[in-house]
MMTF fields as JSON, N, C-alpha, C and O atoms, coordinates in Angstrom:
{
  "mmtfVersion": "1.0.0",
  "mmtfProducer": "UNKNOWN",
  "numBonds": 379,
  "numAtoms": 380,
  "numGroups": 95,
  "numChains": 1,
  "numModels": 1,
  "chainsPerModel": [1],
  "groupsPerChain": [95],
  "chainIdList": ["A"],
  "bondAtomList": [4, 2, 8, 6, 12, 10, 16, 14, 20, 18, 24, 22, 28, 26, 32, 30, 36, 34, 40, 38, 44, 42, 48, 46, 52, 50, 56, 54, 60, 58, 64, 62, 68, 66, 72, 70, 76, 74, 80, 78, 84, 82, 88, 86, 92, 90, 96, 94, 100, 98, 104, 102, 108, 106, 112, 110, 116, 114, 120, 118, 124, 122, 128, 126, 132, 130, 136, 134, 140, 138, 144, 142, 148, 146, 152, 150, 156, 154, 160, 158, 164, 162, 168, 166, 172, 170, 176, 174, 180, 178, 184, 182, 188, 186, 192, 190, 196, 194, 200, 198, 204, 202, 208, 206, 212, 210, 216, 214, 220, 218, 224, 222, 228, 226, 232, 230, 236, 234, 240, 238, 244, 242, 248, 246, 252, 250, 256, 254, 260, 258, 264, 262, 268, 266, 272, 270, 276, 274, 280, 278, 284, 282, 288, 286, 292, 290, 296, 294, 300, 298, 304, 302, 308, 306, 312, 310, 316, 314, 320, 318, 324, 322, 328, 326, 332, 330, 336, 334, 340, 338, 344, 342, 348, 346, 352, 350, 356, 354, 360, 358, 364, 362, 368, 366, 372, 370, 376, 374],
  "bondOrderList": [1, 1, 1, 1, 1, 1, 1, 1, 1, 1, 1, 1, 1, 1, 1, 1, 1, 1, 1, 1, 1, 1, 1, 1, 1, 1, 1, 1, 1, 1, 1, 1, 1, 1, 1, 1, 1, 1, 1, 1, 1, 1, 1, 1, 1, 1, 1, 1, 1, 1, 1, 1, 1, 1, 1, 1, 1, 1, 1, 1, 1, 1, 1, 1, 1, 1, 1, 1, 1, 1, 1, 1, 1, 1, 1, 1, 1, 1, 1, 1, 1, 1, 1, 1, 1, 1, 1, 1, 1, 1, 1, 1, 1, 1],
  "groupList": [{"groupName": "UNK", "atomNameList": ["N", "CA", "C", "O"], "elementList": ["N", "C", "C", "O"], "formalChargeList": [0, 0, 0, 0], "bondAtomList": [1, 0, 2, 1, 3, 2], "bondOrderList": [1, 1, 2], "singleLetterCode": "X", "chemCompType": "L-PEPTIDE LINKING"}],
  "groupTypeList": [0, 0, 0, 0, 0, 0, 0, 0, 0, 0, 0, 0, 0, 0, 0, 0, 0, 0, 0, 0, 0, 0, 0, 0, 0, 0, 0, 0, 0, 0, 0, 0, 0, 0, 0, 0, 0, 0, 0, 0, 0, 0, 0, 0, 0, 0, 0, 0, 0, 0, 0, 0, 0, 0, 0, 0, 0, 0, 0, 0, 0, 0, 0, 0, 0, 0, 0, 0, 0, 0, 0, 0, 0, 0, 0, 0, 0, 0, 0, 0, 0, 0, 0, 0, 0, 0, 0, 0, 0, 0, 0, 0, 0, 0, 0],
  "groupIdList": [1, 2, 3, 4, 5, 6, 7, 8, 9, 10, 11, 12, 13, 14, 15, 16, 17, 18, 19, 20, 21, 22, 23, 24, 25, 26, 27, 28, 29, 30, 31, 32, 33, 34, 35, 36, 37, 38, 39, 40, 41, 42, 43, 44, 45, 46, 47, 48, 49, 50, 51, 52, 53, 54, 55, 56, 57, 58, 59, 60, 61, 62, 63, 64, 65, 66, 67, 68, 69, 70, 71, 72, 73, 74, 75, 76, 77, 78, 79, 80, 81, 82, 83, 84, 85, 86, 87, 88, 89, 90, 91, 92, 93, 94, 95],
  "secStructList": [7, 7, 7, 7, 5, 3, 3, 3, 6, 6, 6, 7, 7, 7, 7, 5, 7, 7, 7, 1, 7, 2, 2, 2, 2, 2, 2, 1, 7, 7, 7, 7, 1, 1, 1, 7, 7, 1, 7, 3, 3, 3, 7, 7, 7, 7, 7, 7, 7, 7, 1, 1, 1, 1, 1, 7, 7, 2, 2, 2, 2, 2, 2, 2, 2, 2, 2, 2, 2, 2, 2, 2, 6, 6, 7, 7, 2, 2, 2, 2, 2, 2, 2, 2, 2, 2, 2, 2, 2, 2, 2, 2, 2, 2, 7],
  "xCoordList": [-188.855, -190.247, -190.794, -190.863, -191.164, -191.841, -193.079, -193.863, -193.76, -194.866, -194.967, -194.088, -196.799, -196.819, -197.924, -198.45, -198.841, -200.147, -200.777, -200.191, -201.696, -202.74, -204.151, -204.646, -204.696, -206.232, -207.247, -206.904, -207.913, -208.889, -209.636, -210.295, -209.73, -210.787, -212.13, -212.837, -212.828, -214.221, -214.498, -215.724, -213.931, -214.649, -213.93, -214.553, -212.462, -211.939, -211.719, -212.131, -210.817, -210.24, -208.842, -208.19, -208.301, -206.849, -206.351, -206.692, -205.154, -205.012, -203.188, -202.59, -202.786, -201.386, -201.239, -202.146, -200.139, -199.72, -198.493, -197.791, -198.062, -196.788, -196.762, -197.467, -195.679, -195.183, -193.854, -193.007, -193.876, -192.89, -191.118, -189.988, -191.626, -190.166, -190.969, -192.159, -189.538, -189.953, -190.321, -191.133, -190.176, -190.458, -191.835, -192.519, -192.362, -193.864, -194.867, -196.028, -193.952, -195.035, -195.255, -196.387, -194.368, -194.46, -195.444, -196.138, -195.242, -195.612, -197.202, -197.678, -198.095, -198.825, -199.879, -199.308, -201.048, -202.187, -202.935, -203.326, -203.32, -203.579, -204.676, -204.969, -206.067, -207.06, -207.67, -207.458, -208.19, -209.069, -209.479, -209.801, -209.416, -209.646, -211.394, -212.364, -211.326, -212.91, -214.176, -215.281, -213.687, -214.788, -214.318, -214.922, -213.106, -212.668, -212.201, -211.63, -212.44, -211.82, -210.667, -209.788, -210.305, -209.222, -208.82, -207.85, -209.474, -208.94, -208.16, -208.837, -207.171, -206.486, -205.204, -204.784, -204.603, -203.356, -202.495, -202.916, -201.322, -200.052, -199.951, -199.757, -200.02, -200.091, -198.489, -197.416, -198.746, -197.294, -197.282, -197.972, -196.651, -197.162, -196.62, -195.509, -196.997, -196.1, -195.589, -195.635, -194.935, -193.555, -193.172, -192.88, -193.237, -192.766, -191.829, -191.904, -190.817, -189.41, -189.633, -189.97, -189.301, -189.301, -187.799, -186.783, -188.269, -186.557, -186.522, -187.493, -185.255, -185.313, -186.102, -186.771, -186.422, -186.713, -188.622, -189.409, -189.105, -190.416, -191.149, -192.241, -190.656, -191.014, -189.881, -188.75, -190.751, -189.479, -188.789, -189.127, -187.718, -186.909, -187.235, -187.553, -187.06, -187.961, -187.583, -188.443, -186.066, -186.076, -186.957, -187.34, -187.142, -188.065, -189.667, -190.489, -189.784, -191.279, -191.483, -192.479, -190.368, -190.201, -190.414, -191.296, -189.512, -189.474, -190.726, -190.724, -191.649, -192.516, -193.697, -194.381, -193.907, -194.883, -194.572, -195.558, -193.277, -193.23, -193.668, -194.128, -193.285, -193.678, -194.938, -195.212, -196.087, -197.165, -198.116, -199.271, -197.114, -197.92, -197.529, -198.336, -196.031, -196.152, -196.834, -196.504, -197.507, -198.215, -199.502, -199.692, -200.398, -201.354, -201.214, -202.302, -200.563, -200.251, -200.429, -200.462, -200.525, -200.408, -201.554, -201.808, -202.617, -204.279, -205.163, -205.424, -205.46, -206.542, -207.941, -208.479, -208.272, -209.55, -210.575, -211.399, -210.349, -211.585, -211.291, -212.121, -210.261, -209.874, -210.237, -210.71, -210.058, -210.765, -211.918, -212.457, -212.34, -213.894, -214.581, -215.353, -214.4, -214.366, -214.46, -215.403, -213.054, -212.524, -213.447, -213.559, -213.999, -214.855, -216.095, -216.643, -216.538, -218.18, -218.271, -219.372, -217.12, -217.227, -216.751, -216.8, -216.365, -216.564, -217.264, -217.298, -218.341, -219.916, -220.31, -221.241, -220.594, -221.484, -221.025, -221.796, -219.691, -219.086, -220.251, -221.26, -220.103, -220.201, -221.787, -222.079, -222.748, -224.171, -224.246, -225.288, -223.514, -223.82, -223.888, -224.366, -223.068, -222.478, -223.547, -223.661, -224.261, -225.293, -226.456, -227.433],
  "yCoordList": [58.736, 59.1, 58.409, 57.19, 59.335, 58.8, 58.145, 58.939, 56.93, 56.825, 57.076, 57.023, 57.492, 57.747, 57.276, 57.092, 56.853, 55.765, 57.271, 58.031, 57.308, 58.244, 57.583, 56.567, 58.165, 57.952, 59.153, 60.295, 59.029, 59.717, 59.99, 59.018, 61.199, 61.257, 61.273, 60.811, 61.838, 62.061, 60.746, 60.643, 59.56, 58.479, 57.333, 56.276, 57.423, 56.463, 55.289, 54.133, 55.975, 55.274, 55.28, 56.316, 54.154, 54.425, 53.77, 52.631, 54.944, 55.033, 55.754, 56.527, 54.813, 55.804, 56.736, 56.866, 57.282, 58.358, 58.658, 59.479, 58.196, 58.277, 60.027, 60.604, 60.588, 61.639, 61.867, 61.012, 63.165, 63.042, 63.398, 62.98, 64.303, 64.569, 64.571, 64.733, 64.255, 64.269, 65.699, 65.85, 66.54, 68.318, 68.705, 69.489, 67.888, 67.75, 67.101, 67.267, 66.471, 65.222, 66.393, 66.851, 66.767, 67.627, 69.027, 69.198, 69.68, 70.815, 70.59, 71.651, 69.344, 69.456, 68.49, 67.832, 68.4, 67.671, 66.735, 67.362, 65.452, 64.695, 64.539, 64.49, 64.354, 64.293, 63.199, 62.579, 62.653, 61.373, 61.017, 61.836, 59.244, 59.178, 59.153, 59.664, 58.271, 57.871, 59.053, 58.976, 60.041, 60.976, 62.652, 63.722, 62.256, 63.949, 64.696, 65.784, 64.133, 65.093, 65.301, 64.477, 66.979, 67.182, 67.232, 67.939, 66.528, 66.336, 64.925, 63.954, 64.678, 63.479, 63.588, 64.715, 62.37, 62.325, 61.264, 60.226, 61.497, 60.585, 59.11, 59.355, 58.308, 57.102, 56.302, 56.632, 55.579, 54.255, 53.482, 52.553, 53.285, 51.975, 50.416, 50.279, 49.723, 48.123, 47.958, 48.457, 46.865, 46.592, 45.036, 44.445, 44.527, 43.035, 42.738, 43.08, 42.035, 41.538, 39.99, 39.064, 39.961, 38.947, 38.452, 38.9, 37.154, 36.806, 35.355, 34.599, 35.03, 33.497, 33.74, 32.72, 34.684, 34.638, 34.933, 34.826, 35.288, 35.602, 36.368, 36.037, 37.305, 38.449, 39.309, 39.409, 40.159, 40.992, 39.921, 38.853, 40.801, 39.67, 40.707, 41.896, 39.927, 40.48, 41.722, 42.264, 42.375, 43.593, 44.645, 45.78, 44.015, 44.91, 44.826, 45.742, 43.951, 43.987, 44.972, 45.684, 44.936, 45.415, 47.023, 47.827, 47.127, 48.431, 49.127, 50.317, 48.295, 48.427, 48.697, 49.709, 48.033, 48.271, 49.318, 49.756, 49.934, 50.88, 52.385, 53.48, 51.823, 53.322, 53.297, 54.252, 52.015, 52.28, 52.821, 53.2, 52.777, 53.059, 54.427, 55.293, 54.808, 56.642, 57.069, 58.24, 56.688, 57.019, 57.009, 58.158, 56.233, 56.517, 57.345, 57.902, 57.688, 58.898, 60.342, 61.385, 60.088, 61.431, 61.788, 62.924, 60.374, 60.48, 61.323, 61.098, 62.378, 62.911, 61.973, 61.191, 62.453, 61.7, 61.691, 60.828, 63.135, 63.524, 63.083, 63.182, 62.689, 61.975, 60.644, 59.965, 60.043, 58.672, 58.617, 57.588, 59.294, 58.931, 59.635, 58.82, 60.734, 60.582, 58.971, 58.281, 58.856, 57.246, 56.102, 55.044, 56.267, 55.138, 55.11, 54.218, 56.513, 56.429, 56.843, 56.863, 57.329, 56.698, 55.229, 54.947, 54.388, 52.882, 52.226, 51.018, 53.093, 52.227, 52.568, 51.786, 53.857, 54.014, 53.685, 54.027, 52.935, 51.816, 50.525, 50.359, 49.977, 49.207, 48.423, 47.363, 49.795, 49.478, 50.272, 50.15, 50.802, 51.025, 50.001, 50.114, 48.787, 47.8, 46.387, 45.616, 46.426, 45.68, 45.902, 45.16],
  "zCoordList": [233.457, 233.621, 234.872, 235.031, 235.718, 237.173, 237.145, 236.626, 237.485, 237.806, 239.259, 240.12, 239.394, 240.828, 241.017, 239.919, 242.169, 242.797, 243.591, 244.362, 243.239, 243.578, 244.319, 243.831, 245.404, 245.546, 245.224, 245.529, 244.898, 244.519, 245.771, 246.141, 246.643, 247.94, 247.712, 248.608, 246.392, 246.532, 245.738, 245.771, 244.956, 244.487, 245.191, 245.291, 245.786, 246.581, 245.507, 245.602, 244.249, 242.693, 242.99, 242.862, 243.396, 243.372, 241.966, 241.645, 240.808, 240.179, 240.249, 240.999, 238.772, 238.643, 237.322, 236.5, 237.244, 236.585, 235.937, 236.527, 234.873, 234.19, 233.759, 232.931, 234.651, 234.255, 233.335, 233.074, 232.927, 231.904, 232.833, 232.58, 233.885, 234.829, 236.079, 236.352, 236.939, 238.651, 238.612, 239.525, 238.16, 238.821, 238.439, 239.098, 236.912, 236.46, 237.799, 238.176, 238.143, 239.021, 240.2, 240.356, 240.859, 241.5, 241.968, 242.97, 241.1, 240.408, 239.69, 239.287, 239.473, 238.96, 239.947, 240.816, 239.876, 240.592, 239.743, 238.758, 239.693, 238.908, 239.192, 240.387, 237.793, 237.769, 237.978, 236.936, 238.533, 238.532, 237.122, 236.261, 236.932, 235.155, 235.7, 235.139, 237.133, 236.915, 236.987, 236.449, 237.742, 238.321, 237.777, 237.709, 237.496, 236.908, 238.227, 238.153, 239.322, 240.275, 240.604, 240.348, 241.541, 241.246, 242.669, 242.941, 243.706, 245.504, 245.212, 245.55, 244.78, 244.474, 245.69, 245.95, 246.418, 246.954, 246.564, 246.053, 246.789, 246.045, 247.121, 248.312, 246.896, 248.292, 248.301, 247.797, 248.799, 248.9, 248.334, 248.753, 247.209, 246.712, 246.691, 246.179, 246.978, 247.584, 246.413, 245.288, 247.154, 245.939, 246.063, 247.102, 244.81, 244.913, 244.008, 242.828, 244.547, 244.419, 244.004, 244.742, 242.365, 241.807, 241.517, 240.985, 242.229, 241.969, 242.908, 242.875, 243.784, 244.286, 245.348, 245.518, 246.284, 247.605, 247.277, 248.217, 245.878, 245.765, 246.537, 246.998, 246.697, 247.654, 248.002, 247.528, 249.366, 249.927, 251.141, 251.652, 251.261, 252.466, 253.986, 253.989, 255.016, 255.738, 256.457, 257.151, 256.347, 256.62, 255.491, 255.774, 254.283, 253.487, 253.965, 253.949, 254.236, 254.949, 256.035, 256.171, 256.842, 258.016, 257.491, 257.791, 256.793, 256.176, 255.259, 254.944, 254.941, 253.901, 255.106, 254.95, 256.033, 257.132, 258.052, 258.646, 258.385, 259.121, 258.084, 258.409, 256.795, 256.076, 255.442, 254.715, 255.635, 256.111, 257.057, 256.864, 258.582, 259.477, 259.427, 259.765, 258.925, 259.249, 257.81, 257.626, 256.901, 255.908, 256.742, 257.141, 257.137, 257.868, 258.789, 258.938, 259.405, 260.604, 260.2, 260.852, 259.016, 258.072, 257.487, 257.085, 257.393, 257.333, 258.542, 259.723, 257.61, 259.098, 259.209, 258.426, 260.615, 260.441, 259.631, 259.329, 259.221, 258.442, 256.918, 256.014, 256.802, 255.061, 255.355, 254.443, 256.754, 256.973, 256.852, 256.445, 257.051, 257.465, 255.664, 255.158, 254.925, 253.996, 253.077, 252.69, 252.999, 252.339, 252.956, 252.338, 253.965, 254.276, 253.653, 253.006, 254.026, 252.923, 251.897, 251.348, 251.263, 249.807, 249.477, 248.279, 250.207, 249.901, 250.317, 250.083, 251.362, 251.098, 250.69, 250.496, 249.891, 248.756, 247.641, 246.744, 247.109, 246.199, 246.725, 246.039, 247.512, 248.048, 247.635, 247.081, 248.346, 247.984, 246.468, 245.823, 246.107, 244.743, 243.435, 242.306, 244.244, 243.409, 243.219, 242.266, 244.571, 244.647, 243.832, 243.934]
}
């Protein structure tokens, strides 16, 4: 059973998702728990390596940051700029 890390674009809720098969995960679009919406995308999700070295070793870093930056490469602007003001209106909503 796959889990997968989702953001939410219209509340900017990042959230995961235990599916029952990889072809479900696929094949289906996951709802936001917080807002119900259904503009959701699948993200990257970090990864920590418990064990003697307490972390990743640093070709995994290496590796973990390059498939960050081509994950952002893949952000349009207009999903940026989206994701930004819905986390100031988190933001002053919270105040």
């Amino acid at each position: 059973m796959p889990i997968y890390e989702y953001i939410c674009l219209d509340c900017d809720n990042r959230f995961d998702r235990l599916w029952p098969t990889m072809a479900s995960a696929q094949n289906q679009q996951p709802v936001c728990p917080d807002c119900a919406g259904t503009s959701t995308k699948q993200t990257v999700s970090q990864v920590a390596v418990l064990g003697a070295l307490g972390g990743l070793t640093p070709q995994e870093e290496s590796a973990s940051s390059a498939e960050s930056a081509r994950a952002a490469s893949y952000t349009s602007k207009e999903q940026i700029d989206t994701l930004q003001a819905n986390s100031q209106r988190k933001r002053e909503q919270g105040r």
